[in-house]
C-alpha positions in Angstrom: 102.4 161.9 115.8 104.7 163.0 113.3 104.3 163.1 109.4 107.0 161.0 109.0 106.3 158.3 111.5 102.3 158.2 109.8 104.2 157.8 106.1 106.2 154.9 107.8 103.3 153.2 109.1 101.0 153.8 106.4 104.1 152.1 104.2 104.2 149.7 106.5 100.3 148.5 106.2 100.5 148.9 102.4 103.4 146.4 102.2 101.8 144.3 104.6 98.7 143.7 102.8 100.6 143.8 99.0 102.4 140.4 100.7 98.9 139.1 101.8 97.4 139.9 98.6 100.7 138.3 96.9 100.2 135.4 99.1 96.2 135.0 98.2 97.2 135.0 94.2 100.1 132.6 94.3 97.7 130.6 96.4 94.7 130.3 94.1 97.1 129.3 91.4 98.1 126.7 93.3 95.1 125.6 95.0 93.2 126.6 91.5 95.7 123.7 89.4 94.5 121.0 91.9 96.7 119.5 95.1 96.5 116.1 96.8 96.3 117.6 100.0 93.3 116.6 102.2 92.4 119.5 104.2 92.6 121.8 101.0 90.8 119.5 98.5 87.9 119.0 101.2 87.7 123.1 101.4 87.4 123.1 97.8 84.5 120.3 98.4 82.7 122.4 101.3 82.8 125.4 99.1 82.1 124.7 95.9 79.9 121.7 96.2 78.2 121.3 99.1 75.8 123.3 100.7 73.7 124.4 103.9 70.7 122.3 104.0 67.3 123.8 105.4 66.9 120.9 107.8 69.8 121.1 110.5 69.6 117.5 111.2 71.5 116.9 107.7 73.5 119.6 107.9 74.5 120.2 104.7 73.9 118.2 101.0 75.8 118.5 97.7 74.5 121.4 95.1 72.8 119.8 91.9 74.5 119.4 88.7 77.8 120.4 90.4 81.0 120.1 89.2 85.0 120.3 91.0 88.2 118.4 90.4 89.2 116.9 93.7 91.8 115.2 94.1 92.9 115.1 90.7 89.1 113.3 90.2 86.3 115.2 88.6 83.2 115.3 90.6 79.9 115.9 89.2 76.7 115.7 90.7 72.9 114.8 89.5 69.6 117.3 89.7 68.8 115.3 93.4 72.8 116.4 94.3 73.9 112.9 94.5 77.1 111.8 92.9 75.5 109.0 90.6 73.8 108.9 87.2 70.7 110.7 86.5 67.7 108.9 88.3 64.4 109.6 88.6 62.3 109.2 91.5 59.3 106.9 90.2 61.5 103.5 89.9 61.4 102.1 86.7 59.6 98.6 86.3 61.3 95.5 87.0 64.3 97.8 88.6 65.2 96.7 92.2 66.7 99.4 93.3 69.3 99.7 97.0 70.2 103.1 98.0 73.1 103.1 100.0 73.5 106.0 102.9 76.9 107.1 104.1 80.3 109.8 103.9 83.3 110.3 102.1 84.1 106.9 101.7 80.3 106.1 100.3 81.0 109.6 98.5 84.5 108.0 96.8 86.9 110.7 97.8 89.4 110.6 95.5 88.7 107.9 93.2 86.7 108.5 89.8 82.8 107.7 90.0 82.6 104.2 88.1 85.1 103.4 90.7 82.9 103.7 94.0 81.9 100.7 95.7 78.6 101.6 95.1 79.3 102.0 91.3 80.8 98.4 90.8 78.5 97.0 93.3 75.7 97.7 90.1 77.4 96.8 87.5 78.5 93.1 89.4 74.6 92.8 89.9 74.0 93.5 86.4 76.8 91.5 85.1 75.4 88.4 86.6 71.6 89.5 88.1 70.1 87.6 91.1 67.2 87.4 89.4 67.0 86.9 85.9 65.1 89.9 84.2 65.2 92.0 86.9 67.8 95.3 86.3 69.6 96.4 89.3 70.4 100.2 90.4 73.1 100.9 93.3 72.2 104.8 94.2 75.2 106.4 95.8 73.7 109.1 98.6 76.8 109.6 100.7 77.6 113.4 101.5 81.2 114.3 102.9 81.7 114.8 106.2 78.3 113.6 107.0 77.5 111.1 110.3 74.9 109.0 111.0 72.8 111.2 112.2 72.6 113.3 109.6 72.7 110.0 106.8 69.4 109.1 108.4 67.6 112.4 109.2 68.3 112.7 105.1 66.9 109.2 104.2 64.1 110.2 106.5 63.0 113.6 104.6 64.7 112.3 100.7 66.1 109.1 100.4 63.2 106.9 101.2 61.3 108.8 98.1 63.7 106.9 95.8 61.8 103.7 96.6 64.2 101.3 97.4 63.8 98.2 98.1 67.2 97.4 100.2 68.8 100.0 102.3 72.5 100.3 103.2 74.6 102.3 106.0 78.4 103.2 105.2 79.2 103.1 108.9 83.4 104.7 109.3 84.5 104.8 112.8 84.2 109.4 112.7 80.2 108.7 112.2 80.2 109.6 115.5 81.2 113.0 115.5 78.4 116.1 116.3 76.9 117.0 113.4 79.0 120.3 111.9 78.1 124.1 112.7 78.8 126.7 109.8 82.1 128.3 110.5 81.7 132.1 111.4 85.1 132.7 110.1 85.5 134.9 106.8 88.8 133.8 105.9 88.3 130.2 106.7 85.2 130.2 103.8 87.1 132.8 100.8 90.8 132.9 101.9 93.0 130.4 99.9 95.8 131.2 101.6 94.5 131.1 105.0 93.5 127.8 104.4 96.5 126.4 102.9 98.4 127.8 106.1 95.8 126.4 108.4 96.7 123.1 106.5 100.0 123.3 106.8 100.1 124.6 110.7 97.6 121.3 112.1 100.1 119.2 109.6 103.0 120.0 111.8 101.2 120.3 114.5 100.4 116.6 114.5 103.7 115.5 113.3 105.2 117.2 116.5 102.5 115.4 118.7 101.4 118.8 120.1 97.4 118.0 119.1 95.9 114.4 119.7 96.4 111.8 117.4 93.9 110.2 115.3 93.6 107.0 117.9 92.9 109.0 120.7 90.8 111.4 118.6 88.6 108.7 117.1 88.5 106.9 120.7 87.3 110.0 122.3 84.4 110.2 120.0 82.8 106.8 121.6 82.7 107.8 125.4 79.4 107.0 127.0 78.1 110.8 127.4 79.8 111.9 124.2 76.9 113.9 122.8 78.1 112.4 119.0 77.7 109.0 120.1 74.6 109.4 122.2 72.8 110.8 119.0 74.5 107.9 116.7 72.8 105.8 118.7 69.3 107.3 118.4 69.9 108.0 114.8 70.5 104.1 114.3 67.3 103.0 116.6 65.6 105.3 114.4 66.6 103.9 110.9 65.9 100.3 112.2 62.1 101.9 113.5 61.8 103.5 109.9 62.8 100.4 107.7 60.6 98.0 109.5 57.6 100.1 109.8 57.4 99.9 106.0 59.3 96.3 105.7 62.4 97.3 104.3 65.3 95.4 104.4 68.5 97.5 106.1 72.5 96.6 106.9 74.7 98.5 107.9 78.6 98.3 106.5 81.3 98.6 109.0 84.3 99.9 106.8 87.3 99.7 108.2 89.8 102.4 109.2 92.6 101.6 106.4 95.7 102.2 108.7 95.6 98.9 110.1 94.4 95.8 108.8 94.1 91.9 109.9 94.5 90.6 113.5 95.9 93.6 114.6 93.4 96.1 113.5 93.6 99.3 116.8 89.8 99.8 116.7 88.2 95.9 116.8 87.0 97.0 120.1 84.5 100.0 118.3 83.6 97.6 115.7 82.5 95.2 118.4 80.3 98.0 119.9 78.8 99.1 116.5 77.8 95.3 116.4 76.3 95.2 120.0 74.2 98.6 118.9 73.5 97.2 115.9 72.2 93.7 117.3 69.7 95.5 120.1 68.4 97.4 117.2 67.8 94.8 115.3 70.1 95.9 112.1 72.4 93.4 110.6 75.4 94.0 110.0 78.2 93.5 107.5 81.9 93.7 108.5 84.2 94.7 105.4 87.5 94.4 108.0 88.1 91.2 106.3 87.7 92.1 102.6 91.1 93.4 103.0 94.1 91.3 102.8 95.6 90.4 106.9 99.1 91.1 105.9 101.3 93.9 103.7 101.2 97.4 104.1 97.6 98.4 104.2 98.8 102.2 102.3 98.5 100.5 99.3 94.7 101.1 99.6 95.1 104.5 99.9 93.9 107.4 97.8 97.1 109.2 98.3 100.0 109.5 101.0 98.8 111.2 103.8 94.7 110.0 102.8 93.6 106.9 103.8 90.5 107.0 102.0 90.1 103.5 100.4 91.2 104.0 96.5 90.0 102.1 93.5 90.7 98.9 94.5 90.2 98.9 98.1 86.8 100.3 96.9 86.5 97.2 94.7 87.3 94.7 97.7 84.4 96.2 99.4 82.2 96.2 96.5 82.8 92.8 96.2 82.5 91.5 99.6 79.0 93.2 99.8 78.1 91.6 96.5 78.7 88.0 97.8 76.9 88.8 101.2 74.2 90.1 98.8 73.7 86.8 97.3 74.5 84.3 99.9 72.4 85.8 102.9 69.8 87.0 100.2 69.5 90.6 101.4 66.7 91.5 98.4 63.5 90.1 99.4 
């Protein structure tokens, strides 16, 4: 090979990897300022606040005393790595305390902390207290990305040392997916720009219909030998064998999936089949479908365009609905 074809290529690599490095730095300034994009602000969230848990049945749990803007929303967590105020783990006297399992939407992606469902939930109970002289606390546990299985396998080994004396289950229609491996891949973990590309390839990808959508994605995850679904299941005969060995009162929340709403809501057919697991296991349930208006555009209980996480006041519909079930069906003992 000659001298001159080695300079050429050797230029060749150096430019290459100037425009990568080029690429990584406008990137991070970018990414670093904050983005409402959902694929990149959950990286940041894997990364930065979450991590591996020792037990692979959870999977992963937030870091304590973290702290990340996400989606233009700071996120902090406690010394247990829950997003909530500071509690201890002896409950205090005359507190009657519910700790409440679930993902994302549990979590409050997107919306600011005294804006969670689980956040207005306490301060409605407080406001106006079931019983007089008691003092209510609503702890938020939910993890991003987490499923069933790994909501209960946590309440298992942690959440049950919080002493509560009502537990709750976030069910969202994804709870169903396999519980997530660590990726192997470098880039994916430290590479802004590789994920902001990856973003931006699936987002065209699915616009142009050349991956599944989110119906058939979501419908896929609830075939009967679906390994997701299978360990769901066990995960929510488990919880029910758990809460009554020690006589505490569980329900479980079926939130809806916010891109339809009312009659016409695509995925009554799951909800019906949470309820039929649900009933053999002897788990009440509570459906939140109807906390949300029938009719207008159900967007405008987004977090974002493009995120249909429910935002501040499709959390407060919830938070609300569950309060009034609360009371009427008296959940505390």
């Amino acid at each position: 090979m000659s001298r001159r074809l080695v300079l050429k290529l050797a230029l060749a690599l150096f430019s290459a990897l100037l425009c990568l490095l080029l690429l990584e730095v406008v990137a991070r300034v970018v990414i670093g300022r904050g983005t409402m994009h959902l694929g990149v602000e959950m990286w940041k969230y894997a990364k930065d606040v979450k991590l591996r848990s020792a037990n692979p049945e959870i999977g992963h749990r937030h870091r304590p005393h973290a702290q990340r803007l996400l989606m233009g929303v700071d996120v902090r967590t406690d010394s247990l790595g829950l997003r909530d105020v500071e509690r201890t783990l002896e409950k205090p006297l005359e507190t009657v305390r519910i700790v409440v399992l679930g993902d994302s939407i549990t979590f409050g992606w997107g919306v600011p902390f005294e804006s969670t469902y689980c956040q207005l939930l306490e301060k409605s109970l407080n406001a106006n207290p079931p019983v007089a002289g008691r003092k209510y606390e609503v702890i938020n546990t939910g993890v991003g990305n987490s499923n069933t299985a790994m909501e209960v396998a946590y309440f298992k080994e942690e959440g049950w040392k919080l002493r509560p004396d009502l537990v709750l289950l976030g069910w969202f229609i994804n709870d169903a997916e396999p519980t997530p491996s660590p990726s192997k891949n470098w880039f994916a973990y430290h590479s802004y720009s590789y994920v902001w590309i990856d973003s931006a390839i699936d987002s065209v990808m699915r616009n142009v219909k050349a991956r599944e959508s989110y119906r058939d994605y979501y419908r896929g995850l609830y075939g009967d030998a679906q390994p997701g679904w299978v360990k769901c299941q066990s995960a929510f005969a488990d919880l029910a064998a758990f809460c009554a060995e020690r006589k505490l009162p569980c329900r479980v929340l079926l939130i809806p999936e916010l891109r339809t709403l009312g009659p016409g809501y695509e995925f009554k057919d799951i909800h019906d089949k949470m309820r039929t697991l649900t009933a053999q296991v002897r788990l009440p349930t509570l459906e939140l479908l109807d906390a949300f208006p029938a009719e207008g555009d159900p967007r405008q209980f987004w977090v974002c365009p493009g995120d249909a996480h429910p935002n501040a006041r499709g959390n407060e519909l919830m938070a609300a609905k569950i309060d009034r079930a609360l009371r009427e069906e008296k959940w505390l003992p």
